[in-house]
TIKETI-497142 format. One record per atom (N, C-alpha, C, O): x, y, z. Coordinates in steps of 0.2 Angstrom, whole numbers, plus 5000, padded with zeros to 4 digits. Layout:
BEGIN
XYZ...
REM end
This chain:
BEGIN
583251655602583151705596582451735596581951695596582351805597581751845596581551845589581851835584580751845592580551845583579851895585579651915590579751905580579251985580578751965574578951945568578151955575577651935572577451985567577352035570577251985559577052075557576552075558576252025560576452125559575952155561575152205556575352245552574852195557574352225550574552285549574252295543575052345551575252385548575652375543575652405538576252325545576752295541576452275534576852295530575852235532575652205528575052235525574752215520574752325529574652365524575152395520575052405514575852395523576352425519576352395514576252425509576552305513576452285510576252265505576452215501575552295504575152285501575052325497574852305492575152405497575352465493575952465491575952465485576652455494577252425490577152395487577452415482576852325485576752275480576452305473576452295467575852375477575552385470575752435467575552465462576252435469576752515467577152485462577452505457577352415464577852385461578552365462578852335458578652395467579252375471579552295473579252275478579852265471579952195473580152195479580252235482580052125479580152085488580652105493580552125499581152105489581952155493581852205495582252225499581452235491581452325492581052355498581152405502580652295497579952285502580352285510580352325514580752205510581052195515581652265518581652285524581952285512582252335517582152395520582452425523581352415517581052455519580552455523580152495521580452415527580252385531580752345538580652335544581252335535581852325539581752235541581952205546581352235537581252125539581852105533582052145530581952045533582151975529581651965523581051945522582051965519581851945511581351905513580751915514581651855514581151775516580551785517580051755514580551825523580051845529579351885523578751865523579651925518579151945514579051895510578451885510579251855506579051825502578651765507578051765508578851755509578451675513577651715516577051685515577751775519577151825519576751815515576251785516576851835506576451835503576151785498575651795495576751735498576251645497575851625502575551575501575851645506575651595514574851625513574351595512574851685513574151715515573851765508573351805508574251755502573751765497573151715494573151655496572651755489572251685490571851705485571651755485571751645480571351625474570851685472570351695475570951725464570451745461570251725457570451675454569751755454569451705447569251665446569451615449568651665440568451615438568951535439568651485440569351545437569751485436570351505442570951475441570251535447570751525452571551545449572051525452571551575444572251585443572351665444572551695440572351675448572551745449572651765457572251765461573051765457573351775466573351845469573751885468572751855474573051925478573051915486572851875490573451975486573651965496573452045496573752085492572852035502572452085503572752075512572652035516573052125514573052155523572652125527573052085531571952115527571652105532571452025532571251995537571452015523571151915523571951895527571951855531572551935525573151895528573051895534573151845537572951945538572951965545572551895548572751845550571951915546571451835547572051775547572351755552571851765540572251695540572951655546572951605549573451715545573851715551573451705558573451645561573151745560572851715567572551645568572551615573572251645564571951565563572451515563572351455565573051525561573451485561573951475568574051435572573951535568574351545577573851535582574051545587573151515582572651465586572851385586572851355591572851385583572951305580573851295582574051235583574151325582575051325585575051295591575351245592574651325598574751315603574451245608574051215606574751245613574751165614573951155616573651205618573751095615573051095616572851085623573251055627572151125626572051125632572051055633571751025629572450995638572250925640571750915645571550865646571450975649571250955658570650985656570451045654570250915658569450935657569050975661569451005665568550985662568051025668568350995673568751025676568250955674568350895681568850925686568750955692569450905682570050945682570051015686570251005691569951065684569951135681569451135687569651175691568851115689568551135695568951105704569051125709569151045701569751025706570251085711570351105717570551095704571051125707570751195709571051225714570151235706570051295707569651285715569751335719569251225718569151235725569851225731569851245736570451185728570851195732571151255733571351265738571151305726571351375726571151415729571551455731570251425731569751465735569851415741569451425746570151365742570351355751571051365752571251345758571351385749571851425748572551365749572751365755572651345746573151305742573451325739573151355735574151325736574551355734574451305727574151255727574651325722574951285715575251235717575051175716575751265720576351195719576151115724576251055723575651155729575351105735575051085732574951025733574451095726574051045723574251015718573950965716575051035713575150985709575750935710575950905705576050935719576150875720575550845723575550785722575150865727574650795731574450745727574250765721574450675728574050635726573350645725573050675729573050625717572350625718572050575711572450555707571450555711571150515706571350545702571450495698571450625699571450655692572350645689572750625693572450655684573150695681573150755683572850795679573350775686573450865690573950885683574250845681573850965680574351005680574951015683574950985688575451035681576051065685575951125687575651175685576251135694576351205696576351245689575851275688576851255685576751325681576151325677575851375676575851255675575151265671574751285674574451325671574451275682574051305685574351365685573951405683574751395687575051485686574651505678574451555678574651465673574451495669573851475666573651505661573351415669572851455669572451495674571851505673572651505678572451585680572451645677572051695679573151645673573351705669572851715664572551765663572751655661572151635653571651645655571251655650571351645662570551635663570451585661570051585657570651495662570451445663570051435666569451415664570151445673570051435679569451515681569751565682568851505680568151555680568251605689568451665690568251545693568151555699568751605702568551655703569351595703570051605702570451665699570551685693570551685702570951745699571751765702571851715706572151785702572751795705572651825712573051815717572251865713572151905719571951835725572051845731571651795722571451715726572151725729572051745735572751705728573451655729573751715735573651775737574051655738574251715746575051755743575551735739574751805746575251865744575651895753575451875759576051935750576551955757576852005754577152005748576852065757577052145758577552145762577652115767578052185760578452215765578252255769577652255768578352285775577952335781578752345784579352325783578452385788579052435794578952395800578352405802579152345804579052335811579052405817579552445815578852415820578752465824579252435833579152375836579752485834580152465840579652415844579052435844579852345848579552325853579852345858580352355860578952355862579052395869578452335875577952365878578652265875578552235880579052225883579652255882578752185890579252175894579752125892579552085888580352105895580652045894580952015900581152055905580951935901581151925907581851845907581851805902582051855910582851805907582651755914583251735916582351725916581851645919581851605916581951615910581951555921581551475912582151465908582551515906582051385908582551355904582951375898582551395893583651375896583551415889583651355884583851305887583351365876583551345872584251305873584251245871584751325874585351285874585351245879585951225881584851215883584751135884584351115880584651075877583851125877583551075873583651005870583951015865583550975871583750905868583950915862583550945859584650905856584650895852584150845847584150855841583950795851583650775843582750825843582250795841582650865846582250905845582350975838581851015836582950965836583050995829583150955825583450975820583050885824583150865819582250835817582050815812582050855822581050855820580950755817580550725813581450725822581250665819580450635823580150585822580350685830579750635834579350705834579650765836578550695834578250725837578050755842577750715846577950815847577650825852578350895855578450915860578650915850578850975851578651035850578551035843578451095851577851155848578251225849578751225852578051255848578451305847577851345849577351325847577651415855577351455856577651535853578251555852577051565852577151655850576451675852576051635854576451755851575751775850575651815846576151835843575051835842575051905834574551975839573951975841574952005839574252045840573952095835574152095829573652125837573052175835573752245829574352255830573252255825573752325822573652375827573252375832573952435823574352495828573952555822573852535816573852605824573652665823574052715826574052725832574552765821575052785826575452755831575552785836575652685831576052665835575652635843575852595847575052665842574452605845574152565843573852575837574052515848573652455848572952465846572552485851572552465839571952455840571252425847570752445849571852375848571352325854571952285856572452265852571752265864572352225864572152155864572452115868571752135859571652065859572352035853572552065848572451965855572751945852572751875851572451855856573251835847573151765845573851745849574451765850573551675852574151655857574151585850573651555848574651575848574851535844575251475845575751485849575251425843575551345843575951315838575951345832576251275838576451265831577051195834577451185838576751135829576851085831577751075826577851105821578251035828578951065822578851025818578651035813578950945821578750905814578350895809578450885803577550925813576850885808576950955803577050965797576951025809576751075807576151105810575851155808575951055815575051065817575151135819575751165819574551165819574351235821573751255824573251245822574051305831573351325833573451375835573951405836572751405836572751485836572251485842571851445841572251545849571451545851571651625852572151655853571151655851571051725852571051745861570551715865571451785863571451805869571251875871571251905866571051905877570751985878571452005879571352065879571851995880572552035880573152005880573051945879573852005880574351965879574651985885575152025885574151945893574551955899574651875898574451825894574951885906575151815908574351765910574351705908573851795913573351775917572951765911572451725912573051785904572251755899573151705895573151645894573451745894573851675888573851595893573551555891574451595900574351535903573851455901573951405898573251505905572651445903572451435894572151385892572551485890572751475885572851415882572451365880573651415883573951355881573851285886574051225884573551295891573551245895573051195892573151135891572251225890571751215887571751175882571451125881572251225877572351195870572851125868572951105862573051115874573651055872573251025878573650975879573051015880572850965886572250925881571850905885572250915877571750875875572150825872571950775869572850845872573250785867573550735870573550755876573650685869574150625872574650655876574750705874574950635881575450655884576250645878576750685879576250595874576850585871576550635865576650585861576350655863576150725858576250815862576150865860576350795867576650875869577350865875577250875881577750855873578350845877578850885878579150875884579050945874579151015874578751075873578251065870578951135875578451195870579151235873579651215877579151295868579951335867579451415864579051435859579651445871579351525870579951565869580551555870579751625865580151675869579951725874579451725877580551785874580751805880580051855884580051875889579651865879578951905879578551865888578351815889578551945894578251915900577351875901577151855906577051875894576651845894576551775897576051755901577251735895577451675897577951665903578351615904577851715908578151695911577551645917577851625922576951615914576851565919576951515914576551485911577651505913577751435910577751395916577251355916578251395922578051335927577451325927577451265931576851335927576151305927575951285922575451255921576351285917576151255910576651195909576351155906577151185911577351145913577251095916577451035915576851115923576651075928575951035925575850975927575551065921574951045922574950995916574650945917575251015909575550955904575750915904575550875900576750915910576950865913577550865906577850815904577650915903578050945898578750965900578950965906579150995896579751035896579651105894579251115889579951165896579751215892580551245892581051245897580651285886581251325884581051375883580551405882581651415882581451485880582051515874582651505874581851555871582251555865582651635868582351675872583251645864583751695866583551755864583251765858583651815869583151855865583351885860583951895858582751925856582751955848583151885844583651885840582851835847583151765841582551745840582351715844582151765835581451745833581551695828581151655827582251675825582251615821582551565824582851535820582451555831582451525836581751445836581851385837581151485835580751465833580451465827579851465828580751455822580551495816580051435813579851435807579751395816579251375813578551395814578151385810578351415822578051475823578051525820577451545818578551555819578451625815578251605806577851645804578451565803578251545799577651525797577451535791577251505800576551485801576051525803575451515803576551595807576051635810575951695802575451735801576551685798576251725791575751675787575351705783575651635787575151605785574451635786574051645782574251635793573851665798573351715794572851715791574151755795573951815790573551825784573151875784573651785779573151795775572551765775572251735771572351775782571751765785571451835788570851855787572051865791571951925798572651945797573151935800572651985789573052025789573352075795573152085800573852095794574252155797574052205798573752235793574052235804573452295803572852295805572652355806572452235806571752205807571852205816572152175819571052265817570852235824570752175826570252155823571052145830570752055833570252045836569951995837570052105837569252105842568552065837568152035838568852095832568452095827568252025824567852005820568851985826568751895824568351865827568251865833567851835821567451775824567751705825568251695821567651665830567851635835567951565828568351525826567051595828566951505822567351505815567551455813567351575814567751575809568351565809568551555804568851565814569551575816569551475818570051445819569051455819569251375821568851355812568951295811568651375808568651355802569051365797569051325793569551425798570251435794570751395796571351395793570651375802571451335806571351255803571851225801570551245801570351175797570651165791570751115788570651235790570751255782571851235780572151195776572151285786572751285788573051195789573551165786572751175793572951105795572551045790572650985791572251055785572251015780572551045773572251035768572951075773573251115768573951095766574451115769574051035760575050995760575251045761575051105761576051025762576651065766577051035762577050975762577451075758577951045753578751005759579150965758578651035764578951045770578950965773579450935777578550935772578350875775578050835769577650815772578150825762578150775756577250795756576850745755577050865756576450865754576050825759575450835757576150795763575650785769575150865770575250925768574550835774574650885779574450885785574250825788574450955788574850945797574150895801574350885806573850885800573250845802573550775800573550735804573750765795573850675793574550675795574750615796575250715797575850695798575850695807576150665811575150755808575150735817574850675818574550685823574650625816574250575817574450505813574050455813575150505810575350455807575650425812575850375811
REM end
């Protein structure tokens, strides 16, 4: 049931109706409210004249007051102290979502995802604004015009228990590059990307082009620092970047696949994770222009970030359990 609050126009109306003489009914229907609505109006918020208090008037604007003071006092009281309130605004400017901060564990009583939605909206939270929270646009993709190459094992050997994401050491590779100006490449620096399927881990290294000869050592570089039971597959697709996967294989001691082509949800936890990115190195953004330090401090940020995906872990404590 809607209800409509009067309004100080209403209760000047009111207020010259009453001295005109008009009773409560007349009022109501020419105003188009409920009898009630006017009578409860003007016991609620008229108020003592006289020496001796016996004379009653409802004045417009003491009522207007009155009401608002009373509709302060209606709504639920703030419970979450400073403590609180600065907690969740530093996961928010590390960019944490709502809901990732009011499942994680912590010393405080968290909020619920919608109360944090709404104190943002209230201005609770000083630091914080809506424009803080990661957003996503629609866009035009522009025809792909790399090469493709049909080498290398496909996806339909992969081990099935490698989709049920029950063991570590499976990764998914992609690349993001550089935006376009008229259908060109700003630069062709781009990010050769990783993505671990179970933890979720995530790695990014910025490359001078998306050939074969800078991606290869790439990935060799960035996964050779792991355990050998921590990289046991990687699953590309058909893009010739990767066509030295036998050298990536050979030097890791890995499996590699390759996903079918234009089946990009083949890998879809790469691709998933590479929009993450983005609200780092928006769409459109030259690559050239990433700092290197800055790109291994947002991956920090990235990989200590819960994943509702994984019971709010995150990809740093599920790679490592």
């Amino acid at each position: 049931m809607n209800y409509n609050h009067l309004t100080i126009n209403e209760r000047c109306c009111i207020f010259q109706f009453k001295q005109s003489g008009m009773s409560i009914r007349q009022i109501a229907k020419t105003l188009n409210r409920n009898a009630s609505t006017i009578s409860r109006e003007i016991k609620r918020n008229s108020f003592e004249s006289g020496s001796r208090g016996l004379i009653k008037k409802y004045l417009p604007k003491a009522a207007q007051k009155l009401s608002e003071q009373r509709r302060e006092k209606c709504h639920r009281p703030i419970k979450y102290d400073d403590k609180v309130r600065d907690y969740v605004s530093e996961k928010l400017l590390k960019h944490w979502s709502p809901e990732q901060i009011a499942h994680r564990e912590c010393e405080y009583k968290l909020p619920s995802t919608s109360t944090i939605y709404r104190m943002i909206h209230r201005d609770d939270l000083k630091r914080v604004k809506m424009e803080n929270l990661r957003r996503k646009g629609k866009f035009k993709r522009p025809a792909e015009t790399r090469g493709k190459f049909n080498a290398g094992p496909s996806i339909k050997k992969r081990p099935k228990s490698v989709y049920k994401r029950t063991e570590i050491g499976h990764w998914e590779a992609d690349t993001v590059e550089s935006g376009r100006i008229d259908h060109q490449r700003k630069s062709s620096y781009c990010f050769v990307t990783l993505a671990e399927r179970k933890s979720r881990y995530y790695i990014a290294i910025l490359v001078p082009a998306r050939k074969s000869e800078h991606v290869t050592p790439a990935i060799i570089n960035a996964l050779k620092g792991f355990d050998t039971d921590l990289v046991k597959t990687i699953t590309f697709d058909r893009g010739k970047e990767f066509s030295g996967y036998e050298e990536i294989a050979r030097e890791l001691k890995c499996d590699v696949y390759f996903c079918d082509p234009y089946c990009a949800w083949q890998k879809g936890t790469n691709e998933n994770t590479n929009g993450l990115l983005r609200e780092f190195y928006p769409k459109g953004m030259d690559l050239s222009e990433v700092d290197e330090t800055e790109l291994e401090y947002n991956l920090v940020l990235m990989n200590n970030r819960p994943r509702k995906c994984i019971n709010y872990l995150t990809p740093s404590e599920a790679l490592h359990i």
